[in-house]
C-alpha positions as CSV (number, residue, x, y, z in Angstrom):
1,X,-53.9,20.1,111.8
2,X,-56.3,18.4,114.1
3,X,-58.9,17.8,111.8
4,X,-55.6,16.1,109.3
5,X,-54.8,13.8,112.3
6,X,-58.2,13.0,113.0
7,X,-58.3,11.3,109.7
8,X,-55.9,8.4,110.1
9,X,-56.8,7.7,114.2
10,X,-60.1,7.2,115.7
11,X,-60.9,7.5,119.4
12,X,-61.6,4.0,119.7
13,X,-59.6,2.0,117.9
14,X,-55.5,1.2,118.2
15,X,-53.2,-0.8,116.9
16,X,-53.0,-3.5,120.2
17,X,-49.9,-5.5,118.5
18,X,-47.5,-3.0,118.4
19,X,-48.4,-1.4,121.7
20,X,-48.0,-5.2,122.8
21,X,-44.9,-5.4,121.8
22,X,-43.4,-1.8,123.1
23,X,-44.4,-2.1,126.6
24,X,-42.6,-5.9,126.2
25,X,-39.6,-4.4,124.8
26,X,-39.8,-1.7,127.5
27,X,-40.0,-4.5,130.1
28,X,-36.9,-5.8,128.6
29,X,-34.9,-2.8,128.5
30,X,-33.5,-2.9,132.2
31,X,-31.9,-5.5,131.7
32,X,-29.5,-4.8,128.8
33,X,-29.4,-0.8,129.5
34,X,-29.1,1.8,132.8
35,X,-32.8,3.3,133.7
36,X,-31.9,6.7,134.9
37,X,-32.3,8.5,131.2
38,X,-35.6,6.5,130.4
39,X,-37.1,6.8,133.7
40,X,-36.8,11.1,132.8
41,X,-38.1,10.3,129.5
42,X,-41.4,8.1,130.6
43,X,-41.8,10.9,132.8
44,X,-41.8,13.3,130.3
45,X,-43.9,11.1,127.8
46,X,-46.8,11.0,130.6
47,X,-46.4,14.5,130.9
48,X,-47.1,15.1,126.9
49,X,-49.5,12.4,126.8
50,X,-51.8,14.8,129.5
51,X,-51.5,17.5,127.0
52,X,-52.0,15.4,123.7
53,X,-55.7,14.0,125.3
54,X,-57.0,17.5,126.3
55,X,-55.5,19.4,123.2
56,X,-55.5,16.9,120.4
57,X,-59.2,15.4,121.3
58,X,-61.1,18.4,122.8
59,X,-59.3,21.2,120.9
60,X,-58.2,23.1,123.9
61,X,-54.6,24.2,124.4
62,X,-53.2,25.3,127.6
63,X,-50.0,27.6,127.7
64,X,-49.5,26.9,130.8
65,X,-49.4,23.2,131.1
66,X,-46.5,23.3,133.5
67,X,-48.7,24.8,136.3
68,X,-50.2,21.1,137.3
69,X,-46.8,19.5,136.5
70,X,-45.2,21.8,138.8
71,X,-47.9,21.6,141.0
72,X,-47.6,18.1,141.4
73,X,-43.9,18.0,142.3
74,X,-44.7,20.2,145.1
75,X,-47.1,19.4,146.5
76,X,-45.3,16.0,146.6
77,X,-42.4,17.7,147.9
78,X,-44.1,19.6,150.4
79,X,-46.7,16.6,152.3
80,X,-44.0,14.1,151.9
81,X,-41.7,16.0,154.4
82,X,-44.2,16.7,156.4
83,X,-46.0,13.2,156.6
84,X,-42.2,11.4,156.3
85,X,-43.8,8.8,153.9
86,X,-45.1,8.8,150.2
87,X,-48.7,7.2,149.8
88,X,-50.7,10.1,151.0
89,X,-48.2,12.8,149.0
90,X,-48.7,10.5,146.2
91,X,-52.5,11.1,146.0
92,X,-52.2,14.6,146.9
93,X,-50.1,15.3,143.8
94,X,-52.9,14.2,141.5
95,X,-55.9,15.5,143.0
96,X,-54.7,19.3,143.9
97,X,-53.7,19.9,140.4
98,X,-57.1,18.4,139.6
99,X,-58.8,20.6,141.9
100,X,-57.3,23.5,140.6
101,X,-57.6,22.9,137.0
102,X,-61.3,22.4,137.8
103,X,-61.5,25.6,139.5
104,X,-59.7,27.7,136.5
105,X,-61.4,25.8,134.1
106,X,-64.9,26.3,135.3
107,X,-64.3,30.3,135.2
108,X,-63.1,30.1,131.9
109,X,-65.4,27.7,129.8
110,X,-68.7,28.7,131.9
111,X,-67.4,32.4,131.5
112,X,-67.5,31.1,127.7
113,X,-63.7,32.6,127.6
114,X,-62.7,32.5,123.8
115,X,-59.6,30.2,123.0
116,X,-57.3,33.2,122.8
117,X,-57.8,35.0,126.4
118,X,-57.9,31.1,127.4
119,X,-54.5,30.7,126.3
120,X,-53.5,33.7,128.1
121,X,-54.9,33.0,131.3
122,X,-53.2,29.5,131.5
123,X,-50.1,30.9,130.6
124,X,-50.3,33.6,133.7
125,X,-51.3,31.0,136.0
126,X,-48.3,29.6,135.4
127,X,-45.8,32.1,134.9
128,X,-47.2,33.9,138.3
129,X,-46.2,30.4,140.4
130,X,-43.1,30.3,138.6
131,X,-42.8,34.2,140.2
132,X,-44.5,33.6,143.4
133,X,-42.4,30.1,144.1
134,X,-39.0,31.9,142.8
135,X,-39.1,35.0,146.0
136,X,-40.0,32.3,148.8
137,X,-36.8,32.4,150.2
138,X,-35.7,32.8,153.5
139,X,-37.7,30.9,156.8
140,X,-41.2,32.9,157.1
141,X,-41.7,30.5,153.8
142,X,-42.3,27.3,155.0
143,X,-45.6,25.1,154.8
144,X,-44.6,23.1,158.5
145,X,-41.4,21.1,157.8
146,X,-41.1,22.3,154.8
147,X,-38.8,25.6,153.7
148,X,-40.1,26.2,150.1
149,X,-36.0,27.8,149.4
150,X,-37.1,30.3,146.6
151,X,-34.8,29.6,143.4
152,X,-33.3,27.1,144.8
153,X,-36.4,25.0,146.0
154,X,-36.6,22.1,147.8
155,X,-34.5,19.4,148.2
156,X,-33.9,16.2,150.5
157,X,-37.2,15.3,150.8
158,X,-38.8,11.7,151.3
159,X,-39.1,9.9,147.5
160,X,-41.5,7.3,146.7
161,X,-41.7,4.4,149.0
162,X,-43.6,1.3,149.2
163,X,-47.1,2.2,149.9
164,X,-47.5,1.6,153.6
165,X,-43.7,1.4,154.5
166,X,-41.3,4.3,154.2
167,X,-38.4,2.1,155.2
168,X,-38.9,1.1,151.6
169,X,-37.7,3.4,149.2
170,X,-38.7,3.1,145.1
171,X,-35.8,4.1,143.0
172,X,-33.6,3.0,140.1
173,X,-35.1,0.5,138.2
174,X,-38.0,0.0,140.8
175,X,-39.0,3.7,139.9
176,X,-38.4,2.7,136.0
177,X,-41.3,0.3,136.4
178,X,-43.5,2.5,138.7
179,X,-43.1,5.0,135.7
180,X,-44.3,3.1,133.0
181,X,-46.6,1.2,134.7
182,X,-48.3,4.8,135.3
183,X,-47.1,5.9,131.6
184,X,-49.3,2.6,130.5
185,X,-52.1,2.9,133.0
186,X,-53.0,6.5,131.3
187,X,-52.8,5.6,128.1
188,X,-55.4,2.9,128.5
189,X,-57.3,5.4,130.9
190,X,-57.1,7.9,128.1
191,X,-58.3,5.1,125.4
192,X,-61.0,4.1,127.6
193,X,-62.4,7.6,127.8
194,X,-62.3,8.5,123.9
195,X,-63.9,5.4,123.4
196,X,-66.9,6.3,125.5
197,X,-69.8,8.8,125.1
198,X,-67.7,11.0,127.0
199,X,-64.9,10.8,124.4
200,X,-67.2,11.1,121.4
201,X,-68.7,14.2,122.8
202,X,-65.3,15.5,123.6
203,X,-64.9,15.1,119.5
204,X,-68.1,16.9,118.7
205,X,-67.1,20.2,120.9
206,X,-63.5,20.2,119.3
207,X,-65.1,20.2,115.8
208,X,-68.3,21.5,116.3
209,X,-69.1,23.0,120.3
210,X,-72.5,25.1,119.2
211,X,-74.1,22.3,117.4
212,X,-73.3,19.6,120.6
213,X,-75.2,22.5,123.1
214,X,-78.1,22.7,120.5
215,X,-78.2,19.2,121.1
216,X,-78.5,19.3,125.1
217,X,-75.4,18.4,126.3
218,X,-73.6,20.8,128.5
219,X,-70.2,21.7,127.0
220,X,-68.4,23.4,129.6
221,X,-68.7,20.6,132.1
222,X,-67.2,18.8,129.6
223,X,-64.4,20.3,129.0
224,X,-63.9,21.4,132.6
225,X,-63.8,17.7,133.0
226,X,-61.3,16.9,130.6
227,X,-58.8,20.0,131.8
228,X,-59.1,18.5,134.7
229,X,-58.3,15.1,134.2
230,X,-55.3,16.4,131.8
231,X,-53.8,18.5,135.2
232,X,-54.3,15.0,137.2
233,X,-52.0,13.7,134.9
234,X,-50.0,15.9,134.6
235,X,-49.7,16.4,138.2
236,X,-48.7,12.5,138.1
237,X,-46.2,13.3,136.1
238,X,-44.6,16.0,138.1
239,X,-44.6,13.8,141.4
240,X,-42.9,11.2,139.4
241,X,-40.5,13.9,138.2
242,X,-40.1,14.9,141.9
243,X,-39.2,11.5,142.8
244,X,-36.8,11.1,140.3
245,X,-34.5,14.3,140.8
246,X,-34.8,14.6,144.2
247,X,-35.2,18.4,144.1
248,X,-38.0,20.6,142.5
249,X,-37.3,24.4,141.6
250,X,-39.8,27.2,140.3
251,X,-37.8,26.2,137.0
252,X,-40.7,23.3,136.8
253,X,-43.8,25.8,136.4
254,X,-41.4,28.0,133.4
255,X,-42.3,29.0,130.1
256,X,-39.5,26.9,128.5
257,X,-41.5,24.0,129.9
258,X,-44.6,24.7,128.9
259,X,-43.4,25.4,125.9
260,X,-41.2,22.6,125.3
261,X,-44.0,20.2,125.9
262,X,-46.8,21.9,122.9
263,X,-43.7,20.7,120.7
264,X,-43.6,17.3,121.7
265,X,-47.1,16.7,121.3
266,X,-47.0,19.0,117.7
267,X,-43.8,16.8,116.6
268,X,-45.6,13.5,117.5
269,X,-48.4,14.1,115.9
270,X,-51.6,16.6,117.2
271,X,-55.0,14.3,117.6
272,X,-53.0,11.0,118.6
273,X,-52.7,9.6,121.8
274,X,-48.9,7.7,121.1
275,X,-48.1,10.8,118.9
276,X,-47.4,13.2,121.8
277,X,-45.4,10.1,123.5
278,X,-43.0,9.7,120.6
279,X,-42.8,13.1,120.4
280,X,-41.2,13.8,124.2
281,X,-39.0,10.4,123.7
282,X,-37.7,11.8,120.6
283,X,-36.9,15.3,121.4
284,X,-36.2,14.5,124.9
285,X,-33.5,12.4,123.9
286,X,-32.4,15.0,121.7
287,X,-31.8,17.7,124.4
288,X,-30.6,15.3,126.3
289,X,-28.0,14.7,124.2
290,X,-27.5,18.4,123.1
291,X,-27.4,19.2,127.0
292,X,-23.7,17.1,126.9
293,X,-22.1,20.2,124.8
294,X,-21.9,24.1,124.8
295,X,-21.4,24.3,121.6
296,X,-24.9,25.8,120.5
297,X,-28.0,26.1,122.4
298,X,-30.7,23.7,123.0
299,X,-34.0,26.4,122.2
300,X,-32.2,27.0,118.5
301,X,-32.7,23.3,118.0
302,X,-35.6,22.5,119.2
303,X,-37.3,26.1,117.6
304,X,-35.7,24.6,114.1
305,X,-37.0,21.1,114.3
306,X,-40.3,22.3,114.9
307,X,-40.4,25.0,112.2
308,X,-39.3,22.1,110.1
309,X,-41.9,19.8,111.0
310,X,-44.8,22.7,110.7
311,X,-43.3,23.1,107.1
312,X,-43.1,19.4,106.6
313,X,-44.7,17.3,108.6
314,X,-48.0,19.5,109.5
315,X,-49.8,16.7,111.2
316,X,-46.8,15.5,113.2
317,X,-44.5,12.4,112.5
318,X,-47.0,9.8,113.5
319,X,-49.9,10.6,111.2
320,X,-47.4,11.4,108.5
321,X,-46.0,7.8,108.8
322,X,-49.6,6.3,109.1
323,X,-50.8,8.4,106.2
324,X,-47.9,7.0,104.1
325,X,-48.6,3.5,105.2
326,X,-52.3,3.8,104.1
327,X,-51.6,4.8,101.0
328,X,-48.9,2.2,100.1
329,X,-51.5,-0.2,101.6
330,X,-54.3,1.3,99.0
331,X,-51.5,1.2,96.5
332,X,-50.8,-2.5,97.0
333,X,-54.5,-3.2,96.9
334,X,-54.9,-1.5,93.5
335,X,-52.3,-3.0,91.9
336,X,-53.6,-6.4,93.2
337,X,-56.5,-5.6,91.9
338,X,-55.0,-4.5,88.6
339,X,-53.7,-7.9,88.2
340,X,-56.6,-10.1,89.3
341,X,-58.4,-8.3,86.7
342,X,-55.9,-8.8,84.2
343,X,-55.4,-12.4,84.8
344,X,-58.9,-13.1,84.1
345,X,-59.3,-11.0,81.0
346,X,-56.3,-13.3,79.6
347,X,-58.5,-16.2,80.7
348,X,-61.3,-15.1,79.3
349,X,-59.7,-14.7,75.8
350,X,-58.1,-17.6,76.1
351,X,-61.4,-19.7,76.7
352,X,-63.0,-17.6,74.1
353,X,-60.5,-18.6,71.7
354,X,-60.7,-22.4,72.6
355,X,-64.4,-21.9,71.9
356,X,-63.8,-20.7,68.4
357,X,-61.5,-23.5,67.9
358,X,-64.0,-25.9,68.5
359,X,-66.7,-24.2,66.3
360,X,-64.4,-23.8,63.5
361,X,-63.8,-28.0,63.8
362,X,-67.1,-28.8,64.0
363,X,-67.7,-27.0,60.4
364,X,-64.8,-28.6,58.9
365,X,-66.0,-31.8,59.5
């Protein structure tokens, strides 16, 4: 599937005009339409965009991508109610889940971990803080101010504020803009890095990771690298997420959310950068909507779209639609062609027959 996707995308090229004309559109959209809903579903778009750059361009898929997300709403959670203000809780929510996806990464890829007992470990790490945050009930769990409140988590705390002035909160459509202004910022971060050496190494491990060592370049501080720039993001993400509900639960580092995001960035479109994006607007949307009855569950839906999608859609709905674009576009260009080519054989036999014409009057007379 990667190798599928990799054919219609290239690390360093997109297509500018429409990505122009989206983030004008999404400019636009306050003022016609409420923010709450699309404010969740930036935030969940930056959160599959984390995954799509590590998984889709280096080949390595974490099971446990909720870890840094959940991570990163903690630890937001937790230094905002201590410190009373957002700027420093805001930094710490990227680089801890950083930090610790360096660490974890670094045992695995220099401990050359193969992809299976990779995907296992991730999915522990996470499933243990999901454990570990769920029986911290009760006051002996508390990091200073803050009581971490075991299934029920922690609520009430500071949200994002004016950098510099807590008396200024960021909310509503404020947080709509700080959202996709950090939804846009890693997407041209992301860009930036595929187009660089960096990114074109990142390419040759996920095709080929023996031949790029036999060529000297040192593979697991690579990927390290790029696991731990996804979890930065994805730890973005989660403090953005914090902000928004106003309460994080151990419900945040879960399997369904881990889960939920591999099958945005699958139904997007696997080795795209705007793929995964689509694919947490469209499906978000979706159990959004589905969330509003009881009349069947959410999972059956979502595990049926993306059986149909692996059936039909293998590389995901974006390189599908490109792949049928391309084609129509070579299909317009042949028949072009086609024509051209027929025109001027008509010409031709019409000039050859004007030539005979003339012959044949010359000998008459």
């Amino acid at each position: 599937m990667i190798g599928d996707a990799a054919n219609f995308t290239s690390a360093g090229r997109t297509h500018w005009g429409w990505v122009i004309a989206i983030f004008i559109l999404l400019l636009l959209l306050p003022a016609g339409f409420d923010t709450n809903t699309p404010t969740l579903l930036g935030i969940w778009a930056l959160f599959a965009l984390s995954l799509g750059l590590m998984w889709g361009y280096a080949g390595i898929l974490s099971f446990g991508h909720a870890a840094y997300f959940g991570l990163g709403a903690y630890t937001y959670a937790i230094t905002s109610m201590n410190l009373g203000e957002s700027t420093a809780a805001w930094i710490f929510a990227i680089v801890l889940p950083a930090f610790v996806a360096a660490l974890i990464g670094a045992m695995m890829f220099y401990g050359r971990i193969s992809d299976v007992y990779m995907g296992v470990i991730t999915l522990v790490f996470s499933l243990i803080l999901a454990k570990f945050m769920g029986a911290t009930a009760g006051d002996a769990y508390s990091i200073g101010n803050a009581r971490l409140g075991g299934f029920n988590g922690i609520p009430a705390f500071p949200i994002l504020n004016v950098p510099g002035d807590p008396s200024t909160p960021i909310f509503g459509t404020a947080l709509y803009y700080v959202v996709l202004c950090c939804l846009v910022l890693c997407y041209l971060v992301s860009r930036w890095v595929l187009s660089s050496a960096f990114g074109r190494i990142l390419l040759g491990i996920r095709e080929n990771e023996a031949r790029i060592e036999l060529l000297g370049y040192n593979a697991p501080a690579y990927k390290t690298a790029i696991f731990s720039l996804s979890a930065a993001m994805a730890g973005m993400a989660g403090c953005l997420f914090a902000s928004w509900a106003e309460i994080v639960t151990p419900a945040l580092f879960g399997l369904g959310q881990s889960v939920e995001v591999i099958i945005w960035v699958i139904a997007g479109g696997l080795g795209t950068l705007m793929g995964p994006v689509i694919g947490a607007v469209l499906l978000g949307t979706m159990k959004l909507l589905l969330g509003e009855q009881t009349f069947i569950d959410n999972s059956l839906v979502i595990g049926g779209i993306l059986v149909l999608v692996v059936l039909l859609l293998p590389r995901g709905l974006l390189p599908t639609v490109m792949g049928w674009r391309k084609q129509h576009g070579q299909r317009s260009v042949s028949r072009a062609r086609s024509n051209s080519m027929r025109r001027r054989g008509g010409e031709r036999r019409q000039l050859g027959a004007g030539v005979e014409h003339g012959k044949a009057g010359q000998n008459h007379e």
